[in-house]
C-alpha positions as a LaTeX table, in Angstrom:
\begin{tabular}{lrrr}
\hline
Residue & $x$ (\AA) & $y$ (\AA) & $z$ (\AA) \\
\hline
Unk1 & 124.99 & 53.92 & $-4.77$ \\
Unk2 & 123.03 & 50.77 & $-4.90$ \\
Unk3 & 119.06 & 51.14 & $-4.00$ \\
Unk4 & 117.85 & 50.05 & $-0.62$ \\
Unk5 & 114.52 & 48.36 & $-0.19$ \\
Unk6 & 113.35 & 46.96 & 3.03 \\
Unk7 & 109.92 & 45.71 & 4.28 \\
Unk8 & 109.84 & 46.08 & 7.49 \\
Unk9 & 108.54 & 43.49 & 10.09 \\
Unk10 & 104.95 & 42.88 & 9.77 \\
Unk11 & 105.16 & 44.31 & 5.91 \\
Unk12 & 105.73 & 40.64 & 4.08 \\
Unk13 & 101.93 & 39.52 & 5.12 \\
Unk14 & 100.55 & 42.43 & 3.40 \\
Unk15 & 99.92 & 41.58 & $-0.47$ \\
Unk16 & 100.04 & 45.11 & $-1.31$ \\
Unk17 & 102.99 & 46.12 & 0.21 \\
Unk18 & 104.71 & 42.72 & $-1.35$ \\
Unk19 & 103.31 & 43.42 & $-4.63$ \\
Unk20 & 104.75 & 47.51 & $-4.43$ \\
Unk21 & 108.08 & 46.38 & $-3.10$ \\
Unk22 & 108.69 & 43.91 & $-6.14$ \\
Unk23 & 107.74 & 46.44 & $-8.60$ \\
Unk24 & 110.02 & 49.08 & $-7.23$ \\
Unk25 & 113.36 & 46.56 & $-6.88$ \\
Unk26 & 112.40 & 45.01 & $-10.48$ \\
Unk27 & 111.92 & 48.39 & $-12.13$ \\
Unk28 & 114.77 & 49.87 & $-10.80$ \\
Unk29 & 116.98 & 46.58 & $-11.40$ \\
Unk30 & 115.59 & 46.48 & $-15.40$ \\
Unk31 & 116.09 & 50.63 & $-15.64$ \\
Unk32 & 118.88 & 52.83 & $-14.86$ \\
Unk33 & 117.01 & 55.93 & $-15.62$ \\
Unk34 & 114.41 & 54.63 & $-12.88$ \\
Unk35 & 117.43 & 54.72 & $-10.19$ \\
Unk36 & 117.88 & 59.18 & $-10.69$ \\
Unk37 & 114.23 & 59.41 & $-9.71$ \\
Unk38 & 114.17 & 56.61 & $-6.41$ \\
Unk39 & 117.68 & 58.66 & $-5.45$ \\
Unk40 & 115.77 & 61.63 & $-5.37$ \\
Unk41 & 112.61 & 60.66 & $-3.59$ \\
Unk42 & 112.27 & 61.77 & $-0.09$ \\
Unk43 & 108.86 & 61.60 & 1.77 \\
Unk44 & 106.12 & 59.07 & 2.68 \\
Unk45 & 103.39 & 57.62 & 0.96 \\
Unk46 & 100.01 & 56.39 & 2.32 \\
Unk47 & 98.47 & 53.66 & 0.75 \\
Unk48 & 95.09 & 52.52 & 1.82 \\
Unk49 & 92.87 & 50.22 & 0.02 \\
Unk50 & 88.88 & 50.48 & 1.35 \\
Unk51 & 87.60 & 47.55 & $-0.01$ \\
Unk52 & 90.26 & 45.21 & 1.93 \\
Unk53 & 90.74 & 47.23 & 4.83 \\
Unk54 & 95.08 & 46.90 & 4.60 \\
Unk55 & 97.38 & 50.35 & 4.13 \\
Unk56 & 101.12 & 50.63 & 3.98 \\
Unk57 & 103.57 & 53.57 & 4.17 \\
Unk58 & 106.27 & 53.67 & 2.20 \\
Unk59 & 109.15 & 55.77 & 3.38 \\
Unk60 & 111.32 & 57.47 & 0.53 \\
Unk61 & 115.05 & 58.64 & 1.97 \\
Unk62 & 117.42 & 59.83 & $-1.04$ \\
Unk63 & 117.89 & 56.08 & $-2.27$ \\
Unk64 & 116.52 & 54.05 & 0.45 \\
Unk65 & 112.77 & 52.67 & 0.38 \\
Unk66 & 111.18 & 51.09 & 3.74 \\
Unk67 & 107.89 & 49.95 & 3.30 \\
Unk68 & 105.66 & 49.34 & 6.66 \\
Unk69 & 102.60 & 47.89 & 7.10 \\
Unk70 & 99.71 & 50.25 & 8.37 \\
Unk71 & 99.93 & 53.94 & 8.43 \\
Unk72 & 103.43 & 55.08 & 10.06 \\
Unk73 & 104.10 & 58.93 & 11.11 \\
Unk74 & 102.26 & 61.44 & 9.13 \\
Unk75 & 102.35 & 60.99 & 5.33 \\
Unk76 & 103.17 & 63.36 & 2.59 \\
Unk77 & 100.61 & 62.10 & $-0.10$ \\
Unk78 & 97.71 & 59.47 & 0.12 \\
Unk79 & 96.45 & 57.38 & $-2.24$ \\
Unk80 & 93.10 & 55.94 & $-1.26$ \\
Unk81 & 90.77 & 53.39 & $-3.23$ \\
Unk82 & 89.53 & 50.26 & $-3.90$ \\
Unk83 & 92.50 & 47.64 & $-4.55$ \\
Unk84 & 91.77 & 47.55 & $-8.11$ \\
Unk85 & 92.69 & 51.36 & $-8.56$ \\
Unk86 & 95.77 & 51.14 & $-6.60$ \\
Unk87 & 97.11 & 48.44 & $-8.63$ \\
Unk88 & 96.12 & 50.59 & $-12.24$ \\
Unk89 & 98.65 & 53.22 & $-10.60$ \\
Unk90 & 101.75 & 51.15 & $-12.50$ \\
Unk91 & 100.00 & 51.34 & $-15.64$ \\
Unk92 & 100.87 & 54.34 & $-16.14$ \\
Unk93 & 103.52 & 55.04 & $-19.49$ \\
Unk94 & 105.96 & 57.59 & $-19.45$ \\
Unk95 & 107.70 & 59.29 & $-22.37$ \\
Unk96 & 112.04 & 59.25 & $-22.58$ \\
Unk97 & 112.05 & 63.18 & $-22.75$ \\
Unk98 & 110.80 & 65.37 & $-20.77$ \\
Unk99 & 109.51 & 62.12 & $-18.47$ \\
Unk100 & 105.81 & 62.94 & $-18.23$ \\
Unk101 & 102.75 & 60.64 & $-18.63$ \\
Unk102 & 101.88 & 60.54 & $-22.46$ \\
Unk103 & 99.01 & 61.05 & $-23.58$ \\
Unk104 & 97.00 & 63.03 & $-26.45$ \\
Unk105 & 96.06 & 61.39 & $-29.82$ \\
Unk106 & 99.31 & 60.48 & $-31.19$ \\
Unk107 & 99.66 & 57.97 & $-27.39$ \\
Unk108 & 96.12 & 57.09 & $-27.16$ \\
Unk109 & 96.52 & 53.16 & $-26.39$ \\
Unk110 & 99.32 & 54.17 & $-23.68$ \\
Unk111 & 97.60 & 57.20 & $-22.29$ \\
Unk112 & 94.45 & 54.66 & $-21.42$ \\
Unk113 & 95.56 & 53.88 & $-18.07$ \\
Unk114 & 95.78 & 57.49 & $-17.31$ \\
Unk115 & 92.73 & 58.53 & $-18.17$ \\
Unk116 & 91.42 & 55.80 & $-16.72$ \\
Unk117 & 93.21 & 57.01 & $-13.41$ \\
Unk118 & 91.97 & 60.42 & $-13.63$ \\
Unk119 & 88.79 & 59.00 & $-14.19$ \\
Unk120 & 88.60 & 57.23 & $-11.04$ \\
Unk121 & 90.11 & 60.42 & $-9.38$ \\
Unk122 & 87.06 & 62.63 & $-10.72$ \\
Unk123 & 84.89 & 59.93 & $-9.93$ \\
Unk124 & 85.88 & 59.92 & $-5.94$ \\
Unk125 & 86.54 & 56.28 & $-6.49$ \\
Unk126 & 90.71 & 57.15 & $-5.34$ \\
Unk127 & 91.49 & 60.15 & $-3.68$ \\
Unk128 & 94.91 & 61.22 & $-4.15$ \\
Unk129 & 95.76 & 64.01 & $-0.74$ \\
Unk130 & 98.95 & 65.63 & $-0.97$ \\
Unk131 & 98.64 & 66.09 & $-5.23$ \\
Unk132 & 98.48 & 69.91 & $-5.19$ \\
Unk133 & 101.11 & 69.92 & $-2.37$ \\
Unk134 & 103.48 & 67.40 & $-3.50$ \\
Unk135 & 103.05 & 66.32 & $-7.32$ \\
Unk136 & 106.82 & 65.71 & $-8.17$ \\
Unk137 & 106.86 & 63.07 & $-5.21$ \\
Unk138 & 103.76 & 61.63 & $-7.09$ \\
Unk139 & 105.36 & 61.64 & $-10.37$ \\
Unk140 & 108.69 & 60.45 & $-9.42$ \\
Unk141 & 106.75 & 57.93 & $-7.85$ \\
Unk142 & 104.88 & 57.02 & $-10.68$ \\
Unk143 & 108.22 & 56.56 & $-12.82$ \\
Unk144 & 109.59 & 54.26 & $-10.87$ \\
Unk145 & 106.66 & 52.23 & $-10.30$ \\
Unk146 & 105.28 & 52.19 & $-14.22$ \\
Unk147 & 105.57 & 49.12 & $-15.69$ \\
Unk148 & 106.80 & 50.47 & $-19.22$ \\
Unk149 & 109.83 & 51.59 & $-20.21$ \\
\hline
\end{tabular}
């Protein structure tokens, strides 16, 4: 089944929610391991950024992405920060096997950006609601949307 991504009206004018969507369809188009992990998203993710003042929901159905503009229905996680952290989230590398974030001593030039994310967590400069609750919708979500293979 081919993935569906839509922005929905309203959604092209908001440079976050452009710049999310192309990630996702590129990723998923370049990676056919990315395509298990969108098919098995389901939920909706928040994504505010303070400093600019624009959010956008995207809504995760088994294979089918639509991204809105502004906060729609009642999310499952929230990220919230400063547009500069949001955009660090696709930094993130991934090993092949078992599909986690690397990092230790042996990855410490790819495990930068996620220390540097937990940084900013511990810091209060993103929140991240819904982690406890929800972290294999966060790191599905952070597979498809890392920008290494």
């Amino acid at each position: 089944m081919e993935p569906i991504i839509d922005l929905a009206p309203g959604a092209e004018e908001n440079p976050l929610a452009a710049l999310f969507g192309r990630l996702i369809r590129e990723h998923l188009a370049r990676d056919g391991r990315r395509a298990a992990d969108f098919r098995a998203l389901r939920g909706s993710v928040l994504v505010v950024a303070q400093d600019t003042g624009t959010s956008m929901t995207m809504r995760f159905d088994h294979g089918r992405l639509t991204i809105h503009d502004g906060a729609i229905g009642i999310p499952s996680v929230t990220f919230c920060g400063d547009e500069v952290a949001l955009q660090k989230l696709p930094d993130v590398a991934f090993h092949r096997w078992p599909s986690l974030p690397k990092v230790g001593v042996l990855h410490r030039r790819q495990s930068g950006p996620l220390r540097e994310l937990a940084r900013l967590v511990a810091s209060g400069e993103l929140k991240v609601y819904g982690l406890v609750a929800h972290p294999r919708l966060i790191l599905r979500l952070l597979r498809v949307l890392s920008r290494h293979v």
